[in-house]
DRENTOR-469043 format. One record per residue (C-alpha): residue in three letters; x, y, z. Coordinates in pm, whole numbers, padded with zeros to 5 digits, always signed. Example, Ala and Ser with C-alpha at 12.3 -4.5 7.8 and 13.67 -1.06 7.14 Angstrom:
2
ala+01230-00450+00780/ser+01367-00106+00714/
end
This chain:
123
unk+19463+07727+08051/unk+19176+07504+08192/unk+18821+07562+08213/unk+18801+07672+08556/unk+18847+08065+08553/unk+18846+08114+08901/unk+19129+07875+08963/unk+19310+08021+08661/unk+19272+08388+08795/unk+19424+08298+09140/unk+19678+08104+09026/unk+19778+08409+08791/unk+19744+08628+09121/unk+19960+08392+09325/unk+20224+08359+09024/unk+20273+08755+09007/unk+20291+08754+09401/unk+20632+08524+09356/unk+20745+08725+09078/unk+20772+09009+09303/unk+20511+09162+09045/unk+20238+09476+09196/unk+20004+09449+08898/unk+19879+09190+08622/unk+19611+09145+08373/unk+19400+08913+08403/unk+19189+08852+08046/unk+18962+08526+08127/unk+18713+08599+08384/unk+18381+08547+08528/unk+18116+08677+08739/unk+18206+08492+09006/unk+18578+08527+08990/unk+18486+08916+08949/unk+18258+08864+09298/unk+18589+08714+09429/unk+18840+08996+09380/unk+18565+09217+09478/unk+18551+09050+09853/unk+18929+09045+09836/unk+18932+09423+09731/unk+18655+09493+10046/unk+18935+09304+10302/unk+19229+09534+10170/unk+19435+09197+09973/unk+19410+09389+09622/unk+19277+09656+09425/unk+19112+09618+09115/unk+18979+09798+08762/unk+18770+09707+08454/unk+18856+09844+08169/unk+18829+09734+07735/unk+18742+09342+07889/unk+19015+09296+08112/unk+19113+09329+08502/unk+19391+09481+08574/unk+19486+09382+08943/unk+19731+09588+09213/unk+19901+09369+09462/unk+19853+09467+09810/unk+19869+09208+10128/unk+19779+08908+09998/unk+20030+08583+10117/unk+19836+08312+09908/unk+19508+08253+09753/unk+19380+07922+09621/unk+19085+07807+09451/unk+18913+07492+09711/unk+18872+07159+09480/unk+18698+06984+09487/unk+18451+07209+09631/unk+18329+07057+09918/unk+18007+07120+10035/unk+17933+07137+10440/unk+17697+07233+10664/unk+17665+07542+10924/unk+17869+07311+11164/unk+18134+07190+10921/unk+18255+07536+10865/unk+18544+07551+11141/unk+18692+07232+11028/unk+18764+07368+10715/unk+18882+07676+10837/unk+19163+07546+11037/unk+19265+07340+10759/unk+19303+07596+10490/unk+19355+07897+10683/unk+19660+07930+10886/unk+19530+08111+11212/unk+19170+08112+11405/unk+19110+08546+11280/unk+19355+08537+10975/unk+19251+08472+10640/unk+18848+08424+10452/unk+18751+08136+10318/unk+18462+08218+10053/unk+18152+07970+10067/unk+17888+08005+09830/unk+17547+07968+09981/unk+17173+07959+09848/unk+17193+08348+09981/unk+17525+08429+09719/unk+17882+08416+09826/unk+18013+08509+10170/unk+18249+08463+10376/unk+18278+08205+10630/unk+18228+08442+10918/unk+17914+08550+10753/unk+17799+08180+10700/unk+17857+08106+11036/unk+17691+08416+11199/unk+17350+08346+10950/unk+17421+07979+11031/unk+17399+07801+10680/unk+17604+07596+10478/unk+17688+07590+10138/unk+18058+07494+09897/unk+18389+07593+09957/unk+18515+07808+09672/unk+18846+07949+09753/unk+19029+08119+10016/unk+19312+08379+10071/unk+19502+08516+10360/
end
C-alpha cells in the first residue's frame, strides 16, 4: 500500500473488475476518494455504502478507472486534450478535475470555463 488512497482505492476497484468480482471492501479512504465514488455512483459505474469505517463497493458498468499522475494541472482550454487522451471516445467516459470551486467533471469545467488538476478518470 502507498500513500496515495485514491490511487489505492481504484486500483482495488479495477483489480475486483478482472477478478470477475461484484463487490469489495475498501478499508483506506479519504474524503476525496469518498467524493470520487460518489460522482461515479451519480453516473451509474458503482454503488456504494458506509458502514463500521469501511466502503463496501457493488460493481456495475465500469470498464477502467485510473487515478491521473502526475496530476497535471491545465487551463479551461487544455481540457479536451486531455480528454481524448485518457478517455476513449468524445461522450464516453468523466475525467474528474478538481477546481478552486471542488471537484467536477470535465464537462462541468468546461461549461463554467475554469481550469484546475486532473485527478482520475473512469469510463
Amino acid at each position: 500500500m502507498s500513500q496515495d488512497n485514491v490511487s489505492d482505492g481504484l486500483n482495488q476497484i479495477m483489480n475486483a473488475k478482472r477478478a470477475k468480482k461484484t463487490s469489495l471492501v475498501l478499508t483506506r479512504f479519504s474524503r476525496l476518494l469518498i467524493r470520487i465514488i460518489d460522482m461515479m455512483k451519480e453516473k451509474e459505474y458503482l454503488d456504494y455504502e458506509i458502514n463500521d469505517g469501511k466502503i463496501k463497493i457493488t460493481l456495475k458498468e465500469v470498464t477502467e478507472c485510473k487515478a491521473i499522475k502526475p496530476r497535471y494541472t491545465i487551463d479551461k482550454n487544455g481540457i479536451e486534450k486531455y480528454a481524448r487522451r485518457f478517455l476513449p471516445a468524445r461522450n464516453l467516459g468523466v475525467i474528474i478535475v478538481s477546481t478552486s470551486r471542488g471537484l467536477m467533471t470535465h464537462q462541468e469545467a468546461m461549461e463554467n470555463k475554469i481550469g484546475g488538476s486532473l485527478i482520475a478518470y473512469f469510463y
